[in-house]
C-alpha positions as CSV (number, residue, x, y, z in Angstrom):
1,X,113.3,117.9,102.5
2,X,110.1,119.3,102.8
3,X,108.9,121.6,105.9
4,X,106.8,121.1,108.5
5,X,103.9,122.8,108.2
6,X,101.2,121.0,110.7
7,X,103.4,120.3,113.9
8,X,100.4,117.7,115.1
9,X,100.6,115.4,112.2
10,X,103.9,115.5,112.1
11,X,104.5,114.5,115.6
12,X,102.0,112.0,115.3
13,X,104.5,111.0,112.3
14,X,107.7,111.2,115.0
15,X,106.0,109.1,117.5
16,X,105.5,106.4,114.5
17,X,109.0,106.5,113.6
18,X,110.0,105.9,117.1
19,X,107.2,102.8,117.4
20,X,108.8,101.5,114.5
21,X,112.3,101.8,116.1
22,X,111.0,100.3,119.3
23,X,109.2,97.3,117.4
24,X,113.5,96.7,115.5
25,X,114.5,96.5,118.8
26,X,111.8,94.4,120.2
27,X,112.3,92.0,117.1
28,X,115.4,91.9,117.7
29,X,115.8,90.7,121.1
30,X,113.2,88.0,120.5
31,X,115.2,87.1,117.7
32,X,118.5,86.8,120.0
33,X,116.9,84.8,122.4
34,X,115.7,82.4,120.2
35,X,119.6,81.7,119.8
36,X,119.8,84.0,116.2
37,X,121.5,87.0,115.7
38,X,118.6,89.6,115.3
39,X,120.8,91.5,112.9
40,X,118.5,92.6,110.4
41,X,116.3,93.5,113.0
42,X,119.1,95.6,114.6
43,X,120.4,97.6,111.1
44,X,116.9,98.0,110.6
45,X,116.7,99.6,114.5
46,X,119.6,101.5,113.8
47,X,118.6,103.1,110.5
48,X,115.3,103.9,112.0
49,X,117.3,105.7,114.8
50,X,119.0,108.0,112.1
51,X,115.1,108.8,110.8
52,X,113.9,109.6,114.1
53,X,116.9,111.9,115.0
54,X,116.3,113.8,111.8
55,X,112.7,114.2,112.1
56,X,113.2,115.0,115.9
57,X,115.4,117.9,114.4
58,X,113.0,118.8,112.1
59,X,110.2,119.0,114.5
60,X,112.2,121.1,116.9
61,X,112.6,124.0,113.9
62,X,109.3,123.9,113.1
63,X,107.7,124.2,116.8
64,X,110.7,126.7,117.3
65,X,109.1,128.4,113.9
66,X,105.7,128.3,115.5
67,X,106.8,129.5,119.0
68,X,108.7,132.5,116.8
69,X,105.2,133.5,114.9
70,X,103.5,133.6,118.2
């Protein structure tokens, strides 16, 4: 796991993990009313979840890193 080292890109990063999540979810649901299941949709949703609470973690350290350096 590598660290953080610019806390701009890598928010930048965070908010496209959690685009990409929105977008499963989104996929999903059109998916579900079309009459289907939207499951791949929603593994691929939940998975992306698990990415963008690990980043979110990561992120936190790092600005916490920062803050502590100020």
């Amino acid at each position: 796991m590598d660290d953080i080292t610019d806390i701009d890109v890598a928010y930048a990063k965070f908010l496209t993990l959690a685009k990409s999540r929105e977008d499963a979810l989104d996929q999903c649901a059109a998916e579900q009313a079309a009459g289907r299941t939207g499951l791949a949709h929603y593994k691929r949703a939940a998975q992306l979840q698990g990415e963008v609470n690990a980043f979110a973690a990561r992120l936190a350290a790092a600005i916490e890193r920062e803050r502590a350096s100020i």
